[in-house]
N, C-alpha and C positions, 0 to 999 in steps of 0.2 A: 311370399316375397319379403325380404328382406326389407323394415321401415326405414325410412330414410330422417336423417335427423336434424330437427332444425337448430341452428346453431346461431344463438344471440350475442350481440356486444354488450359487454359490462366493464362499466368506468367507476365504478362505488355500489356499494349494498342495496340504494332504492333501485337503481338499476336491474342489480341480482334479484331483488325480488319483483319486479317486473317481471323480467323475464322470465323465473319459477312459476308465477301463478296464470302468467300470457300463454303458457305452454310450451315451452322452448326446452329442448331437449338433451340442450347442453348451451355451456356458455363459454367465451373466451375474454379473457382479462390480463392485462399487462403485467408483465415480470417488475415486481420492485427494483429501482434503480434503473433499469433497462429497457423500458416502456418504450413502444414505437408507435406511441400519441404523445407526443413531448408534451400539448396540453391537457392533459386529463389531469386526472387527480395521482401524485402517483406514493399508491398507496405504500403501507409499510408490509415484511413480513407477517404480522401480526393481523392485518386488514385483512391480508390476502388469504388466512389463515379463519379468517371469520368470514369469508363469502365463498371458501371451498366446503365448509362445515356445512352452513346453511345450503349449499348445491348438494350436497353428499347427502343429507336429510333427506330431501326431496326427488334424490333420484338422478339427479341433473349432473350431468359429467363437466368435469371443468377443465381446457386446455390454456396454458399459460402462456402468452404471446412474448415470447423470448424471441422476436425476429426483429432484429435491428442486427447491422454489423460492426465487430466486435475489435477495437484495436487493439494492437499488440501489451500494451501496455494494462488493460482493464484484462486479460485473463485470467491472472491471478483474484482479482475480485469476481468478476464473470462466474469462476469453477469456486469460489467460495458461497457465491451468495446459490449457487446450481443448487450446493449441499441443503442450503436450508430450506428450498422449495422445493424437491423433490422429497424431504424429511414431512411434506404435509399431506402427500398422494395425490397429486394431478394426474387428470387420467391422460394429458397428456401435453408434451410441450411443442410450442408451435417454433419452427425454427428457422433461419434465413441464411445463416451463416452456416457454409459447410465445416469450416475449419472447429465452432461449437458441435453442432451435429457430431462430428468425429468423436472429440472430448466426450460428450455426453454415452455415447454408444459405448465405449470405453471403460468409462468408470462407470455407469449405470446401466449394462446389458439387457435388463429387463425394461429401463423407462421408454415408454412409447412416443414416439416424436412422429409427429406431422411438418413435413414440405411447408412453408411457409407461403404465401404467394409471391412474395418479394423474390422465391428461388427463381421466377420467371418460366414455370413450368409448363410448356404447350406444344406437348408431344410424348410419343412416349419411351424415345430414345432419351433423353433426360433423365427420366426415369429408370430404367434399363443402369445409366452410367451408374447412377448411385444405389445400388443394389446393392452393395457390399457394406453400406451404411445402415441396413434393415429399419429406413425408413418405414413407418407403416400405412401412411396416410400423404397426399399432396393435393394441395389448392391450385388447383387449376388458374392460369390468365384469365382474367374479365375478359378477355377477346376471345377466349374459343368459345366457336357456335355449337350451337347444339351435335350437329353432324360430327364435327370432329370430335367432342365429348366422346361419340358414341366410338369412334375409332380409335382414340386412346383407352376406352372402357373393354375395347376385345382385345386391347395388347398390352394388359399387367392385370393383374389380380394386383393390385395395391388398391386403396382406398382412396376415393376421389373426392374432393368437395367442391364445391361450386358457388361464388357470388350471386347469390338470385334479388338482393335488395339493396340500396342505399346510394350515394353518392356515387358516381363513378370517375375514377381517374381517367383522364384522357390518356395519359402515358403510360407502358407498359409500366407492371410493379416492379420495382427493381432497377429499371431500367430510368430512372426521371432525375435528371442533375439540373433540371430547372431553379430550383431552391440552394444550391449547392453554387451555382454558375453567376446569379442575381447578387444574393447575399449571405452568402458564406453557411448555407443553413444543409442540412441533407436529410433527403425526406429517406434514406436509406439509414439514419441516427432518429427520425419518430421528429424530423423535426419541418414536415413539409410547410412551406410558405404559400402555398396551392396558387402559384404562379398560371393556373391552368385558367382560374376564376376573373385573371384581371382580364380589362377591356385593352385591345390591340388594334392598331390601324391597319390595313393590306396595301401593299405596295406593290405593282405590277410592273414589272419590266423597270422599274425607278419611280413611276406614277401611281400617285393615291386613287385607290380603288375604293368610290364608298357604294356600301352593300346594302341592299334593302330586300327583304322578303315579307309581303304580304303587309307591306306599306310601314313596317317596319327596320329601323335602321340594326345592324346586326355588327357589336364591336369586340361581344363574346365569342371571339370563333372556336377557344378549343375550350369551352366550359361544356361538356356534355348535359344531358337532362341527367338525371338520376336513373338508375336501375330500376323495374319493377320486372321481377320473373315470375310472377305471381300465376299467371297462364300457363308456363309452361312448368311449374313444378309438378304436377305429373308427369309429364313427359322425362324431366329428368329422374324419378321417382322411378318410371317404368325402366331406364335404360341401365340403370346401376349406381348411378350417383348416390355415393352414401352420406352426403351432408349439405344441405343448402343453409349459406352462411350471409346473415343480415349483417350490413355494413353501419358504424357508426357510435363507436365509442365515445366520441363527443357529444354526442344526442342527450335528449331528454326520456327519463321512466317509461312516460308516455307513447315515444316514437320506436322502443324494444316493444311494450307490450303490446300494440295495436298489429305490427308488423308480424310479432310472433304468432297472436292470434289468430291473423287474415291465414297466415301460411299453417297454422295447426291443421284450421278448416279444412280448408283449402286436398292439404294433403287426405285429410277423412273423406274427401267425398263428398262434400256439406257444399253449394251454391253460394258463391263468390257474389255478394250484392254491391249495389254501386257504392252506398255506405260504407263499408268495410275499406273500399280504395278511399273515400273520400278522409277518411281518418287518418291513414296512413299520409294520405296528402297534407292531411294540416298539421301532422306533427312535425312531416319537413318534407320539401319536395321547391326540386327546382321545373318539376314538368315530369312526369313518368314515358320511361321508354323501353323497352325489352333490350337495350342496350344491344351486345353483340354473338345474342345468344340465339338470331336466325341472321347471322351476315354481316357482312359490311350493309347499311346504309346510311351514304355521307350527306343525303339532304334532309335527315332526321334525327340523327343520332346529334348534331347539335344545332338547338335553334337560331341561339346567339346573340339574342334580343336583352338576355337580362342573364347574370350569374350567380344570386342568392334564391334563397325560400320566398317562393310566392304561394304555393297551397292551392290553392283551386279557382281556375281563371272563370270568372262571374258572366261579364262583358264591359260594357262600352258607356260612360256614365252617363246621363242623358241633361240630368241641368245639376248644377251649384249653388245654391244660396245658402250663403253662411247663414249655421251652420249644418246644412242638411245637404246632401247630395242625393238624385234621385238614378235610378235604374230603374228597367224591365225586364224582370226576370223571373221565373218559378219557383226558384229557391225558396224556402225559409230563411230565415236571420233572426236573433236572437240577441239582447242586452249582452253585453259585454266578448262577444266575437270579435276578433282582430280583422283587419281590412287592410290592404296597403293600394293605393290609388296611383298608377304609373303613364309616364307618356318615356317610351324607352327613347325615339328619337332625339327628345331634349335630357337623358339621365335623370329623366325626376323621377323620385317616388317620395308617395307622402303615405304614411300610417296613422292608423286611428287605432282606436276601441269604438264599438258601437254603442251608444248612449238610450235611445227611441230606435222606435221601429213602427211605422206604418204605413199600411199598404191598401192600395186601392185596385181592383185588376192584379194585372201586370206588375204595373206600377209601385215600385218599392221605396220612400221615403226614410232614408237614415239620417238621423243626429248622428254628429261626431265631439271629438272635444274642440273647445273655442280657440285652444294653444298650438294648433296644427298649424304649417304653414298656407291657408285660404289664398295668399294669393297665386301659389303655383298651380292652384286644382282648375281646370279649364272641362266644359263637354266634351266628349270623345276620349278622353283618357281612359285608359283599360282597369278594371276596377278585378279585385283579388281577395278571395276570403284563406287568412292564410292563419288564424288560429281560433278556438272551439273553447271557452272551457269546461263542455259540458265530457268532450274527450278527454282532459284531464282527468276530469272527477270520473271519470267512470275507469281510468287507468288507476289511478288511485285508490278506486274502491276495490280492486283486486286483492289489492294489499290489506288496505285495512279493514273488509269486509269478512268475516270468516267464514261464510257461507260461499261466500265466490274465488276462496284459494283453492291450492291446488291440494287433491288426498291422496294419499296412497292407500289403497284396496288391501287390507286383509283378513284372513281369518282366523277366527277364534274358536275355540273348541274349550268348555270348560267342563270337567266331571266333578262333578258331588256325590260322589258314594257313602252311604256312611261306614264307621270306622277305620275311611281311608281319608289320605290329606286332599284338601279342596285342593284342586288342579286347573287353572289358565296355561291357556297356550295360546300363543300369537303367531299366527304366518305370514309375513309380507312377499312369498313367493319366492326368496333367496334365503331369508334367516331365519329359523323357527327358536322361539326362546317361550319355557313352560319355567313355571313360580309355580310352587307349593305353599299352602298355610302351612304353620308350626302347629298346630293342634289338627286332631283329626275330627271329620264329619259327625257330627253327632243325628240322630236321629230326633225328628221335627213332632211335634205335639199335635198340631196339626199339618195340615195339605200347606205345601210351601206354592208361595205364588209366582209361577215359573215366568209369568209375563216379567213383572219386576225384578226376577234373577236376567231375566234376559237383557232389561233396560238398563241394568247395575255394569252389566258384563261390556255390555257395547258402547258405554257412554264415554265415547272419543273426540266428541268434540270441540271440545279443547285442547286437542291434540291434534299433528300431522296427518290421522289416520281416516278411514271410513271400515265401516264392515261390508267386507261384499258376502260374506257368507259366517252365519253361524250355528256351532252345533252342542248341544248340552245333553252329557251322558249321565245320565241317573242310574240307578241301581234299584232293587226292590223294593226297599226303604225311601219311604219321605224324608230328605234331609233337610240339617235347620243350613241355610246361608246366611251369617251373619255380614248385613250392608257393609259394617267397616272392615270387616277381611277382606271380603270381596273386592273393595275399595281401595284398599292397599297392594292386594296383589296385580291390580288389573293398572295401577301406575308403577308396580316393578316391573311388570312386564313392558309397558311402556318406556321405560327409563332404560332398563335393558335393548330393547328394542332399537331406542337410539343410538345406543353406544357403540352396539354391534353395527350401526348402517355407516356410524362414523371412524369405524376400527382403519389405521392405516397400514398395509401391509408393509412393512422397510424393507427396501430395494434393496438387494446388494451390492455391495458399491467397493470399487477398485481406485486406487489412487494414479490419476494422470501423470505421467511425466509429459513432458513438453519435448515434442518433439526438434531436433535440429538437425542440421546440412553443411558440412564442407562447400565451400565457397568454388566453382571454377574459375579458374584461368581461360578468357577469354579476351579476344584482340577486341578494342573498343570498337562498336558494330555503329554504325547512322542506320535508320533507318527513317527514309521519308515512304509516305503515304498520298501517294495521287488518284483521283477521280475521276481524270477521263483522259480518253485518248489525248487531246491536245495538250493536256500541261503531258504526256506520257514524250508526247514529239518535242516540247520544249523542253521536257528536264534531261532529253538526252544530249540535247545538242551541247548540253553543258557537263553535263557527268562524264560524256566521251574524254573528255580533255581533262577531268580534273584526274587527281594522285590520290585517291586515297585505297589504303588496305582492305578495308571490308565497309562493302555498303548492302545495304539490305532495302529493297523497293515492295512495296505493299498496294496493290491495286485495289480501289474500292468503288468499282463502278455503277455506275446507275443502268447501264443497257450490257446485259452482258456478249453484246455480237461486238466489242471491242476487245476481251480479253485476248482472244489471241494473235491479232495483229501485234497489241504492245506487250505482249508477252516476246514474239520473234523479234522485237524493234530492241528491246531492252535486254537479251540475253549476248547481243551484241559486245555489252559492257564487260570490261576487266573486272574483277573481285568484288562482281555485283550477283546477290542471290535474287529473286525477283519471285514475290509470291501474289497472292490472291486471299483476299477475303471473305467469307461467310455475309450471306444477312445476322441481323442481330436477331432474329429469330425464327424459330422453325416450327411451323404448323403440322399435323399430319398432312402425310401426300404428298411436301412441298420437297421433293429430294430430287427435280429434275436438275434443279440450281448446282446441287451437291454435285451432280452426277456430271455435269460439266466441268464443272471446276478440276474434278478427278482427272476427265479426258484430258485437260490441258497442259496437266503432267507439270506443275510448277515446282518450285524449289521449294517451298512451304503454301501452307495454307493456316490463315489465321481467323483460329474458331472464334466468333461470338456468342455462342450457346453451347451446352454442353448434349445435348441432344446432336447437332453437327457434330462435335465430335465424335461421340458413339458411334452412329452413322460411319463416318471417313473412314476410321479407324477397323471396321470392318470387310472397308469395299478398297483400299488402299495402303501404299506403303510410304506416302507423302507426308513428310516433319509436319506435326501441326505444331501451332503455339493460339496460346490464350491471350483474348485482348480483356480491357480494362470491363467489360461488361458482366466477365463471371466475379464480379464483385470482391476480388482477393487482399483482405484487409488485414489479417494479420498471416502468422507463418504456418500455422498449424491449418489453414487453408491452401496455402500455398504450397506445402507441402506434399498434404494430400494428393493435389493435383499433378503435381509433377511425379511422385509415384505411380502416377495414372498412366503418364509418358507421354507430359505435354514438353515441346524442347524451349519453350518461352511463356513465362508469363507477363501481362500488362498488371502493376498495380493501380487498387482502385485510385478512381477521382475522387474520392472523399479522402483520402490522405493526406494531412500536411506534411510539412518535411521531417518532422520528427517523429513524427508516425508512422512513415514508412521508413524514417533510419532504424528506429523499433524495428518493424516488421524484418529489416535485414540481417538483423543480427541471429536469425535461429533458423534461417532458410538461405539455401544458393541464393547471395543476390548476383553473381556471373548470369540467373537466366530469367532475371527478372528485369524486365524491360520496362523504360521510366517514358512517359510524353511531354518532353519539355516543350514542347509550341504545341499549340491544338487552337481551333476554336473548339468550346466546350459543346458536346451535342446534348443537346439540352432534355425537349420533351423527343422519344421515341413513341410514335404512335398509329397505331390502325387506322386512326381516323384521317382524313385526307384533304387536307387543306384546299389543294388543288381542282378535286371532283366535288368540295362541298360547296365553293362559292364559285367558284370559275367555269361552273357546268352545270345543267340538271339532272346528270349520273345518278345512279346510285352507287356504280360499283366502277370497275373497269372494265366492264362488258358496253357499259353505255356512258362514260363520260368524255369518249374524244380525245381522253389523254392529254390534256391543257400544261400537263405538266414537261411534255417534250418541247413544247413550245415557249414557254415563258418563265423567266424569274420571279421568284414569290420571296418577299419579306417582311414578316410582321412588326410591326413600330409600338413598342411597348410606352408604359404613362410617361417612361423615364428619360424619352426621346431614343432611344436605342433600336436600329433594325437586326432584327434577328431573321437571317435564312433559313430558308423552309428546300429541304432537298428529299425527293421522292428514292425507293430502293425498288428494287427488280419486283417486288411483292406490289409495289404498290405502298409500303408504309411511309410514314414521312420523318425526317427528324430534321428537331428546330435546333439550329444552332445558334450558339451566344454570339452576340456581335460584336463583344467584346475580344481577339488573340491573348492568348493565355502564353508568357513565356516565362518558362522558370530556368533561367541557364545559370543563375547566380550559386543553384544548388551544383552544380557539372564539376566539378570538382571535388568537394565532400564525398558525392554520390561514387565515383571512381575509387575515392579513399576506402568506402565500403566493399567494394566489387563489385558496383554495376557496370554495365558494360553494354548494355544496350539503351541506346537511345534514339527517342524518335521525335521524327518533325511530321505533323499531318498539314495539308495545304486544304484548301479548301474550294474557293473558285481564284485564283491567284492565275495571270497568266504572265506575258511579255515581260515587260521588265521587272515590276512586282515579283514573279517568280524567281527570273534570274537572279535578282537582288536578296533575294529569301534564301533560294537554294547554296547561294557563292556565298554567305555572308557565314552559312553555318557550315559549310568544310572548311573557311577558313579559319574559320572558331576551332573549329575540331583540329586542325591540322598547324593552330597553335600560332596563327599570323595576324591574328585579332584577338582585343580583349576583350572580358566580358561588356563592357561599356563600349567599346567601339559596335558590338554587335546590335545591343540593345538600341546603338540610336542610329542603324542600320538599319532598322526591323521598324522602328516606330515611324520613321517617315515614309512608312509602306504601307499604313493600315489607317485604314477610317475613322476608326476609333482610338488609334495607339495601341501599346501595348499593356495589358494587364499582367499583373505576377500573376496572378492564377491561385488554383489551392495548396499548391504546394509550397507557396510564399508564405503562406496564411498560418502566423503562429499563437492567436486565437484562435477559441470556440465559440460557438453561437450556444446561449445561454438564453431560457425562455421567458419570456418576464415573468412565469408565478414561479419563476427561481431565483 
């Protein structure tokens, strides 16, 4: 059976050599300039150049996280800076952006690119589409389960990897404009604001829902626990998965090598001890969960009590007396272990160091320091061991201990013939490099001492290396071995040895042209976007009467036994196309939706994954087009896809207006469709807002479906509610509560050739909608200004109207920049 490989995060060289001596079988590290951890350290060429060196030594393959998406304007540096990181041999680059992918493929035929997870890959029609990109490798969604794993595993011979450690995003990867939607930030540019972590109020029906489980108040609802796959890494091991990938390039040395280590074991065979989690636990954990790798389950998968590192929950404190606190508990404790003391219903937590430690029974008596705040700490509070430094030092000693690094195995073979040249040869199993002396063997006076030629030959310890086998050929004659030949050869070989492990092969590489597109001529299109039957029965009664030339309707429902009613209600309309929407993602199996959709025979159908489209495209002859979620930032993405033979694209939400005036100038912008109103949908997610506090469910087998029944909106610190709306699957997406209108750009953008534009409503009904719907054919049909609309539209909305990102002519900029 093919071994499967553990794949660590590295943000700097302590890291890298964590990981090397932890056991990690390869590593991944951020593209210079292009990093999709905005705060890491972001190294230079040169860095990057010193931590593939030191992985290439050691064996350790190194993937280059080039997945952030790409605007039109940074190409040019993009494919310049490509040049000089493929010039150092990564074995392989990690990628997000199709329209690079293309580029890369292009001009470097032979460099090996891995699917990023940001591709939103979970399925294996996805897959399938981008074939023609000789992808070799893709990162599977943190949401597929095991099961499904095993169903995309029998339909590609591509290589798969798999999230089995570290934080977990609530929102699909890819798919999160929470950061983007808040404060101008996009976790799809490395620059997440982990909007996922803050504390949120629930609002039911308009009414504050406060939450409590197991006597705790719960304000974290979409902060998951962190990932542990630790259990089932065999299982993924057995089923084909060729890479389990540890999350966490922000981390500490420590929390690479304890992780990599538990998972080395782990995969060998070797009995998983509670120790080994407890380590893992203290270098960072906000609670371990096998995340969504057996299912949905929405009453565990977030607990929602607290959203940072707490490490390993002790219990329940039993008295206070400054400055000691007492528990009972079995544990050990030790001088200088961190501790954090919580009562989550009041947000308190207090941290220590441990000072004393004495214990009587049970009974555990800790000093703290005197500087704490003593008056918040009360009995009953939940008490937390959440750092070791004896795990430190023993993380540390990997590295600086030479006995406990990691070797490479080889062998040596050295002949002493006399009359002939003394001969070393070194095999690490890939390279064999043999040194000759410049003098030849002379014959020995007396019996030479073969133990000591032996100990002369193999002393590698101070080197990379181990001997796992050695053999010394003599001849009839006793010959003399002189220590410093010997000595000198056995570090040419060495030296040689490294050079050859460090040799890079240079790719062969073709110069990109940048692709471009003839603009169509197309009659400016409206396209609004409705949610249910009833805004479907209200926006007719108004579209019937209005004049305009081409309107374009897009259904995105939540129940699909409405589509074809408002499908026959709305074909009724004059120079109205009228299509249907995709989920924003597709699972294996989940193609009954698809198959529907098909039956319904609409005028288009608009893909959110490109898996859906594979799929359609096979079983139908119905127009699709791309909405804003296959990520299309610059042209050379958009292009691609339109050769595919999509008849519309949405450009991305990370786009300001200049960005995507860029983006127009090298692709059809005639079929490149803009979202001037939207609310922004924020987090897309598996996780289920609805079944995890509104019900004891785990799944939609047993949670009663609370979501047909009631409104759900989250109330962020900022005062802001954000709706929470479920899809046919069962997923949820939050939308900003903020309307996003960008119609100031409606003009310029025509100037360039676009020509589609859309309005998405949301829960908008009665006059609201009327008022929305009239105010933008009138805009369009040239009987309103842009100001008359805008304060049309503002006296409509809860919160007014925001420009949106498209207004937005900054960037977010991270403060170690």
């Amino acid at each position: 059976m093919k071994k499967t490989e553990i794949l660590a995060p590295v943000g700097n060289m302590q890291m890298c050599l964590a990981a090397i001596h932890g056991g990690a079988d390869a590593i991944y590290v951020g593209m210079p300039g292009f990093n999709a951890r905005g705060r890491t350290h972001d190294h230079s060429v040169n860095e990057l150049k010193e931590i593939i060196d030191m992985c290439h030594l050691y064996g350790v393959k190194v993937h280059v996280a080039f997945n952030i998406l790409i605007f039109e304007e940074e190409l040019p540096a993009a494919i310049a800076k490509l040049s000089e990181v493929v010039a150092l041999g990564p074995d392989a680059l990690i990628v997000q952006d199709i329209g690079l992918a293309k580029i890369i493929r292009e001009t470097y035929p032979d460099q090996v690119i891995h699917g990023s997870t940001q591709m939103t890959v979970t399925n294996h029609d996805h897959i399938t589409f981008l074939d023609d990109l000789n992808i070799e490798r893709f990162v599977l969604g943190r949401e597929n389960s095991i099961p499904e794993i095993k169903e995309i595993r029998k339909n590609t011979d591509k290589e798969l990897e798999v999230f089995t450690h570290g934080a977990l995003c609530v929102a699909y990867s890819g798919q999160c404009f929470t950061s983007e939607s808040i404060g101008g930030r996009s976790a799809n540019r490395g620059q997440c604001a982990q909007s996922c972590r803050f504390s949120y109020e629930m609002f039911v029906d308009g009414e504050k829902r406060d939450l409590t489980k197991d006597g705790n108040k719960m304000s974290y609802l979409v902060s998951p626990q962190d990932l542990c796959g630790i259990e089932e890494a065999n299982e993924l091991q057995d089923i084909g998965v060729d890479s389990l990938k540890i999350e966490g390039r922000l981390k500490a040395p420590s929390y690479v090598s304890t992780a990599a280590s538990a998972f080395k074991a782990k995969l060998e065979g070797k009995p998983l001890s509670q120790a080994d989690l407890d380590k893992m636990s203290l270098t960072y954990s906000r609670g371990f969960f096998s995340g969504w790798l057996h299912g949905v389950d929405h009453q565990r998968l977030v607990k929602g009590n607290y959203g940072n590192h707490r490490g390993i929950e002790i219990g329940k404190v039993k008295k206070v007396s400054r400055p000691t606190i007492e528990i009972d508990t079995d544990r050990s404790f030790e001088n200088g272990m961190g501790i954090v003391v919580c009562d989550d219903n009041k947000e308190i937590e207090v941290g220590s160091s441990i000072f004393d430690v004495k214990r009587k029974g049970k009974r555990v008596t800790l000093s703290l320091a005197h500087d704490i705040k003593w008056q918040q700490l009360r009995p009953g509070m939940m008490l937390y061991l959440n750092s070791d430094p004896n795990v430190i030092k023993e993380s540390e000693s990997l590295v600086t201990d030479i006995n406990k690094q990691k070797r490479i195995p080889v062998k040596i073979e050295l002949k002493a013939i006399v009359s002939e040249k003394l001969s070393y040869k070194i095999d690490d199993g890939k390279n064999t490099i043999i040194v000759e002396s410049e003098d030849i063997v002379e014959e020995a006076r007396r019996e030479a001492d073969i133990e000591k030629v032996k100990k002369d030959a193999s002393a590698l310890s101070r080197t990379i290396y181990s001997v796992d086998d050695f053999k010394l050929t003599l001849g009839e004659k006793s010959p003399f071995i002189h220590s410093k030949t010997l000595k000198k050869l056995r570090q040419d070989a060495v030296a040689r040895l490294n050079e050859k492990r460090l040799e890079v092969k240079i790719p062969k590489a073709f110069e990109y042209q940048l692709t471009k597109k003839e603009v169509s001529e197309i009659d400016i299109t409206l396209n609004f976007l409705l949610r249910d039957i009833d805004q479907v029965k209200e926006a007719f009664d108004i579209l019937k009467e209005c004049e305009y030339d081409a309107l374009n309707i897009t259904l995105d429902f939540e129940f699909g036994k409405d589509y074809k009613p408002s499908l026959e209600l709305l074909r009724g309309l004059k120079n109205c196309r009228v299509g249907v929407a995709t989920n924003r993602i597709l699972k294996p199996k989940e193609y009954h939706h698809l198959n529907v959709l098909t039956r319904l025979a609409p005028d288009f159908i608009l893909c959110r994954n490109l898996g859906s489209y594979q799929y359609l495209r096979s079983k139908c002859d119905i127009p699709l087009k791309g909405d804003f979620s296959l990520n299309i930032s610059n042209s050379q993405t958009a292009n691609y896809l339109l050769d595919k033979g999509f008849e519309t694209l949405t450009s991305s939400y990370d786009l300001n207006a200049k960005q995507l005036e860029n983006l127009l100038v090298n692709t059809d912008a005639g079929k490149i469709e803009v979202n001037i109103h939207q609310y922004m949908p924020s987090f897309h997610m598996e996780h289920c807002v609805f079944a995890a506090f509104l019900s004891e469910g785990s799944s939609f087998k047993d949670c009663g479906k609370p979501c047909e029944e009631h409104h759900v909106e989250l109330k962020d610190q900022f005062g802001n509610m954000h709706f929470i709306k479920a899809d046919q699957e069962c997923r949820n997406t939050m939308f900003n509560a903020v309307a996003q209108s960008s119609t100031d750009l409606v003009d310029e953008l025509m100037a360039k050739g676009v020509s589609n534009f859309r309005i998405e409503l949301l829960n908008e009904h009665g006059e609201t909608l009327k008022t929305k719907l009239e105010s933008y054919l009138n805009y369009f049909n040239g009987k309103i200004s842009t100001g008359e609309l805008k304060s049309l539209l503002g006296t409509q909305e809860k919160y007014g109207i925001g420009t949106g990102m498209l207004m937005k002519d900054d960037t977010y900029q991270a403060r170690k920049n």
